[in-house]
C-alpha positions as CSV (number, residue, x, y, z in Angstrom):
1,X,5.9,-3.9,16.2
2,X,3.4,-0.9,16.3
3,X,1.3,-2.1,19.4
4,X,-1.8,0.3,19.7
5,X,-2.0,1.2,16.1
6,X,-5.2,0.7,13.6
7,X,-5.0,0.8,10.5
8,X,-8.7,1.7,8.9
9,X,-8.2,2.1,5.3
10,X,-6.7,-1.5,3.1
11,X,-7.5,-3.7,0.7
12,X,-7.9,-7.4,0.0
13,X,-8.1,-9.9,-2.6
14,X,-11.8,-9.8,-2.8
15,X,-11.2,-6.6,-4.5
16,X,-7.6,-5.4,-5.7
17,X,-5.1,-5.5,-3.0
18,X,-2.9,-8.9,-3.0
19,X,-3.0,-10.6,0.1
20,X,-6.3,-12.2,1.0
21,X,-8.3,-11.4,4.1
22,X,-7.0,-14.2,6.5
23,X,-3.4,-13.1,4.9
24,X,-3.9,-9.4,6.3
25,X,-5.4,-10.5,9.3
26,X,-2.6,-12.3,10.2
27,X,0.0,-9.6,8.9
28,X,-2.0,-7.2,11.4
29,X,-1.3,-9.6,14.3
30,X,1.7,-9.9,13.7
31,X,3.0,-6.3,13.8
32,X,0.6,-5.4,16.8
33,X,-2.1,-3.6,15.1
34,X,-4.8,-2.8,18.1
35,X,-7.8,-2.4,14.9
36,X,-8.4,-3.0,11.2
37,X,-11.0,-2.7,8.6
38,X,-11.1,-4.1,5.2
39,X,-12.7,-1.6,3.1
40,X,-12.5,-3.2,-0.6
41,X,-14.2,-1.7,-2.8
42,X,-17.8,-1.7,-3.4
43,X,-17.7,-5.0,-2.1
44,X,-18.3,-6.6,1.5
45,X,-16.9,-9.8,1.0
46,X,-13.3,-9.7,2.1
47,X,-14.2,-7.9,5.1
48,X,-16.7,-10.6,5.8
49,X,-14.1,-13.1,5.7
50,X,-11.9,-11.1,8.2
51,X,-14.1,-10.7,10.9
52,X,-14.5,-14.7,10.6
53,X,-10.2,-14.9,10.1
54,X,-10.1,-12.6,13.5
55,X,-12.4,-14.3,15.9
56,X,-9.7,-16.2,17.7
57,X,-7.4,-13.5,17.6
58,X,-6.9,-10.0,19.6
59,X,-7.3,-8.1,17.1
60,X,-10.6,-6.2,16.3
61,X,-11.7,-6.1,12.8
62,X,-14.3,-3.2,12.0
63,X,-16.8,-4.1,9.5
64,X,-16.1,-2.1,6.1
65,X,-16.5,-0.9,2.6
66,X,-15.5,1.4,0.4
67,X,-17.9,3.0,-2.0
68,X,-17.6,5.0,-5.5
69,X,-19.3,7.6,-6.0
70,X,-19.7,10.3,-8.9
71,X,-18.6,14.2,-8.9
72,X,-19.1,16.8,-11.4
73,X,-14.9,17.4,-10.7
74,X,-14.7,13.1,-11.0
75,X,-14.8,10.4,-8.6
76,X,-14.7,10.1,-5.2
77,X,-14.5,7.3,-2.2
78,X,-16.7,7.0,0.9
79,X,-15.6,4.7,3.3
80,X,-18.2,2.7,5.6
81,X,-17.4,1.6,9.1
82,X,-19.4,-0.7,11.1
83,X,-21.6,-1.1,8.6
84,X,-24.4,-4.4,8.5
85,X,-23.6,-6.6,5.7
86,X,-27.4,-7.9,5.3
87,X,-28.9,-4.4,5.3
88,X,-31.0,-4.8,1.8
89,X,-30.2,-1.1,0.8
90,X,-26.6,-1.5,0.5
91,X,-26.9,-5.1,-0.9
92,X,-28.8,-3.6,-4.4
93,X,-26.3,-0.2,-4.5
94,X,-23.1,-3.1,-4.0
95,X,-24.7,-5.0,-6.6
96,X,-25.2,-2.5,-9.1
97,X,-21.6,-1.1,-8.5
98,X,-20.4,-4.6,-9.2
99,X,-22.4,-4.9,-12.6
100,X,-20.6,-1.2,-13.3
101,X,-17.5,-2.8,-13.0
102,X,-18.4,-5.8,-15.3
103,X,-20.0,-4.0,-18.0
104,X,-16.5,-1.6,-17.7
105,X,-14.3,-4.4,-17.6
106,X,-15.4,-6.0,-20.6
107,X,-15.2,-2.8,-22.2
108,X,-11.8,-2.4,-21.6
109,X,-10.7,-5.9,-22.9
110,X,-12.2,-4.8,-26.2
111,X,-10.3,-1.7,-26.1
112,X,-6.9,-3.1,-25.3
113,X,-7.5,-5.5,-28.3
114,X,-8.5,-2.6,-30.9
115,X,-5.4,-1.3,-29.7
116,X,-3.3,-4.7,-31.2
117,X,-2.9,-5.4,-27.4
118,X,-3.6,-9.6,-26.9
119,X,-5.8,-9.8,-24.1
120,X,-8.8,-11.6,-22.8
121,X,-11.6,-11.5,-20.0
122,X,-10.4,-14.8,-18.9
123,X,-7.2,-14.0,-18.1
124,X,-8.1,-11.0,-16.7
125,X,-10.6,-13.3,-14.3
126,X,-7.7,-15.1,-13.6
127,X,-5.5,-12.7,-12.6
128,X,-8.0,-11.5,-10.2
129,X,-8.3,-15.1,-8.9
130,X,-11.8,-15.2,-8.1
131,X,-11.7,-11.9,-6.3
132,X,-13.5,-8.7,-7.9
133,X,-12.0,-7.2,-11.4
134,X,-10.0,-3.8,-11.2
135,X,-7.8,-1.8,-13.3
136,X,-5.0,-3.3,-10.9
137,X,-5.3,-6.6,-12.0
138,X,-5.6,-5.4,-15.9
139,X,-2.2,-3.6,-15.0
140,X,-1.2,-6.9,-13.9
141,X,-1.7,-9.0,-16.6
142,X,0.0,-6.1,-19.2
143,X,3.2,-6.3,-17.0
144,X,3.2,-10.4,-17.0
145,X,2.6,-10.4,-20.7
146,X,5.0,-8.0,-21.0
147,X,3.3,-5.3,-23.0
148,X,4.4,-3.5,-20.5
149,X,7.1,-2.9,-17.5
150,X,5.4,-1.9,-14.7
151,X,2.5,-0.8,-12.9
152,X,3.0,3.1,-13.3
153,X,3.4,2.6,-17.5
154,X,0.5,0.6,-17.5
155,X,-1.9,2.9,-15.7
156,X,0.1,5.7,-17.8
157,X,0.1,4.1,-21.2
158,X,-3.6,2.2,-21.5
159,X,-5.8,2.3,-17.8
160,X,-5.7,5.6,-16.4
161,X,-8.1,8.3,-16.6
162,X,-8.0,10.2,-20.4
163,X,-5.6,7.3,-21.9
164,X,-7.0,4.8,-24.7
165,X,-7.8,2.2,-22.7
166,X,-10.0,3.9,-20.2
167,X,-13.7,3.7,-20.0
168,X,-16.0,4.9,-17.3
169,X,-18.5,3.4,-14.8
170,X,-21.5,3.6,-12.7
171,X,-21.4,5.8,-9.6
172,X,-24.0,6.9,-7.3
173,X,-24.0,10.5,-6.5
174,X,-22.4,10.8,-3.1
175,X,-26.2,11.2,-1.3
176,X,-27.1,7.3,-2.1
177,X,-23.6,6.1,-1.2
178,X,-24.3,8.1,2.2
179,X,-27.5,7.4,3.1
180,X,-26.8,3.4,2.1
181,X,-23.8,3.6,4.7
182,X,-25.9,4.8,7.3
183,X,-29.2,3.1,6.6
184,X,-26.9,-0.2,7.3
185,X,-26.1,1.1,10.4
186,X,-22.8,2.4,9.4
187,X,-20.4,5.8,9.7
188,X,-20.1,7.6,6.5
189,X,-16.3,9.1,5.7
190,X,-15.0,10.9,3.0
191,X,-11.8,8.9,1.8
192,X,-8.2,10.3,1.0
193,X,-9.8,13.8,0.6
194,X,-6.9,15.5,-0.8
195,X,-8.0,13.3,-3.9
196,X,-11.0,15.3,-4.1
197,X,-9.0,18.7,-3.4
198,X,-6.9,18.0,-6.3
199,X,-9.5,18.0,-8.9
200,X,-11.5,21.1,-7.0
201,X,-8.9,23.0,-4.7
202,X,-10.9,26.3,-4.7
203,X,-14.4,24.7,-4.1
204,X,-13.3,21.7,-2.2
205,X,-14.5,23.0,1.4
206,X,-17.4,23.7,0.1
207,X,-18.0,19.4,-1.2
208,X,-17.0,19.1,2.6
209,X,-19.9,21.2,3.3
210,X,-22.1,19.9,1.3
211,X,-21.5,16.5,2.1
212,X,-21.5,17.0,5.8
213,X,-25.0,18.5,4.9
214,X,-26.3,15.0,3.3
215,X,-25.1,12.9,6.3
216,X,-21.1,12.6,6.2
217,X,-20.0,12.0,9.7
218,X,-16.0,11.4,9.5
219,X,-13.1,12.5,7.4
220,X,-9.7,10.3,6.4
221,X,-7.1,12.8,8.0
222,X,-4.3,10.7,8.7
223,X,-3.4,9.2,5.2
224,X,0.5,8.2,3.5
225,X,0.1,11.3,1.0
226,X,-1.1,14.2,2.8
227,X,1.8,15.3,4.5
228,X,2.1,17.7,7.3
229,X,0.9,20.5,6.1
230,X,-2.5,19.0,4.4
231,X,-3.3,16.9,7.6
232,X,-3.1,19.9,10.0
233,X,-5.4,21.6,7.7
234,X,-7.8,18.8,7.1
235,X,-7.4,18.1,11.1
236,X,-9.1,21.9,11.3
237,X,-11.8,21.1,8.5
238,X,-12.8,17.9,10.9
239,X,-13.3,20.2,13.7
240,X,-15.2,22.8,11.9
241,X,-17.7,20.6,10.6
242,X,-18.2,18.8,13.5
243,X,-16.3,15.1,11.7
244,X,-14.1,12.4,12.9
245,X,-11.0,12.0,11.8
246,X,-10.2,8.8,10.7
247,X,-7.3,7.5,8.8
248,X,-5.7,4.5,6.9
249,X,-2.9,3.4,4.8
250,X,-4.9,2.3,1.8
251,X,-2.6,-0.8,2.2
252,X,-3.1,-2.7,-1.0
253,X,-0.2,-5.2,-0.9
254,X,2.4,-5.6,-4.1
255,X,0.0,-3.5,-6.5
256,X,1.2,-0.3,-4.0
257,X,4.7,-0.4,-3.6
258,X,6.1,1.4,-1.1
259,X,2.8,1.5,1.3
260,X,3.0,-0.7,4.5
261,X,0.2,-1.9,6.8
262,X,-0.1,0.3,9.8
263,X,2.8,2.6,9.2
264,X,1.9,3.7,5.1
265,X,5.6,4.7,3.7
266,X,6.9,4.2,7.7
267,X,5.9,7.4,9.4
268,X,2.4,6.8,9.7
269,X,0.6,5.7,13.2
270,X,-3.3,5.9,13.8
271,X,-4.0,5.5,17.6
272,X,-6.9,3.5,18.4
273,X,-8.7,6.2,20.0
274,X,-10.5,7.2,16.3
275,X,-12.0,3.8,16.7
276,X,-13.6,4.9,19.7
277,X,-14.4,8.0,17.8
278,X,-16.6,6.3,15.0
279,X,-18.3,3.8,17.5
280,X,-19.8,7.3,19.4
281,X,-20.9,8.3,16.2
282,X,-22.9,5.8,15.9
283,X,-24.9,7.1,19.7
C-alpha cells in the first residue's frame, strides 16, 4: 500500500495504456493512491469515464489530458489538469489532433505493407479495441503476428522516429496547446521534460523560459527516468520560474514494462500536497 500517494501522469485504454479507466481506478484504490489523473493523449475520454468510475470511491480523480505539441528540436507533451471537458476551444484542437492521428495511422499501414509487412487498419482498430490508435497498439499487432518479438524491436525496426515505418503528424505549436489548457479552465505543465532536454540540452532552459512566458504554470519533476540528479535540478528550474512541480509515472499498463502505478520502477512517491499545488494555481 502507498496511502497518501498521487500519481498524476497514466494512461488508459481510450488512448494507449492497457487497462481501461474503471480498471485503473480500481488499481489506484487498491494500493492507496490519495489522487489520480488520466491524462491520455489528446483525448478526454478515458478521464471522463474515471471521474464517473471514482464517484463512490475515496479516491479523487483530477480531470486530465495530455497534449502534443510541435518543436523545432521535435515533439513535446503538455499535460492539462483540471481542465473542463466542454470548453469549445479544446474540443476543435482535440479533434484536430485526433484527425492527425488518423490521417498518420493510415499512413503507416500503407508503409508497413510496402515494406512486405501483412497488415491492415482493421486490425490495427482492433487491437486498439475501440480506444484511440497509437504506435503502441501497431507495436502490438507486429509482436502477435510475429513479425516481430517485442515491443523495443518493433519501435526499433518499423515505428520509431527516423525508421521506415514512421510518418509524422499534426501538432500545435506549444502556445495553442497552452492557451487551450487554460482557456478550459485548466493548469498547463510541461511533461517528462528531460524529453525535451535530450533533443535541446544547451537551449533547453531557455524552452522553459519561453514557455513559462506563453502561459506554462507547472513542471513534471518527479518522473521514473529523471533520477536524482535531473530532479534536483529540475526542482530548482520550478522555483526559478515561479512553476509547480508536478509528477507522474506515465503508467501505461503492459505496453511499459517495468513502470508501476504510483511507485514508477518502485522508488517513486508523489505526496498529495502538488495537488494542492495545481488547485492554487488555478486562484
Amino acid at each position: 500500500m502507498i496511502s497518501g500517494s498521487v500519481d498524476l501522469h497514466t494512461h488508459s485504454s481510450a488512448s494507449d495504456g492497457s487497462l481501461s479507466p474503471h480498471q485503473l481506478v480500481d488499481v489506484a484504490n487498491k494500493i492507496g493512491l490519495q489522487a489520480i489523473s488520466i491524462t491520455d493523449h489528446d483525448t478526454v475520454e478515458g478521464s471522463v469515464e474515471a471521474l464517473d468510475a471514482s464517484a463512490p470511491t475515496p479516491l479523487e480523480v483530477l480531470p486530465g489530458v495530455e497534449i502534443s505539441a510541435d518543436l523545432p528540436s521535435g515533439g513535446m507533451h503538455i499535460l492539462g489538469y483540471l481542465i473542463s471537458f466542454r470548453d469549445p476551444q479544446l474540443i476543435k484542437l482535440l479533434g484536430q489532433l485526433q484527425e492527425g492521428r488518423r490521417k498518420r495511422n493510415r499512413e503507416i499501414v500503407a508503409r508497413l505493407i510496402d515494406l512486405g509487412v501483412g497488415v491492415t487498419y482493421e486490425e490495427v482498430l482492433e487491437t486498439a479495441k475501440g480506444g484511440q490508435v497509437g504506435r503502441p497498439h501497431f507495436a502490438e499487432l507486429l509482436v502477435h503476428k510475429g513479425v516481430v518479438h517485442s515491443f523495443d524491436e518493433a519501435f526499433g525496426k518499423y515505428l520509431g522516429k527516423g525508421r521506415p515505418a514512421y510518418r509524422e503528424r499534426f501538432r500545435p505549436r506549444p502556445a495553442e496547446a497552452i492557451q487551450a489548457i487554460r482557456t478550459a479552465g485548466g493548469v498547463a505543465v510541461l511533461a517528462h521534460p528531460y524529453t525535451v532536454e535530450r533533443a535541446d540540452p544547451y537551449g533547453f532552459e531557455g524552452v522553459v523560459k519561453e514557455l513559462h512566458a506563453l502561459g506554462l504554470q507547472g513542471l513534471e519533476v518527479y518522473y521514473p527516468d529523471h533520477g536524482p540528479q535531473r530532479t534536483a535540478a529540475y526542482e530548482r528550474l520550478a522555483h526559478r520560474y515561479g512553476l509547480v512541480a508536478t509528477g507522474g509515472t506515465d503508467f501505461h499498463g503492459r505496453a511499459k514494462s517495468g513502470i508501476h502505478l504510483g511507485v514508477g520502477r518502485g522508488d517513486l512517491r508523489v505526496p498529495y500536497c502538488v495537488v494542492e499545488a495545481i488547485k492554487a494555481c488555478r486562484k
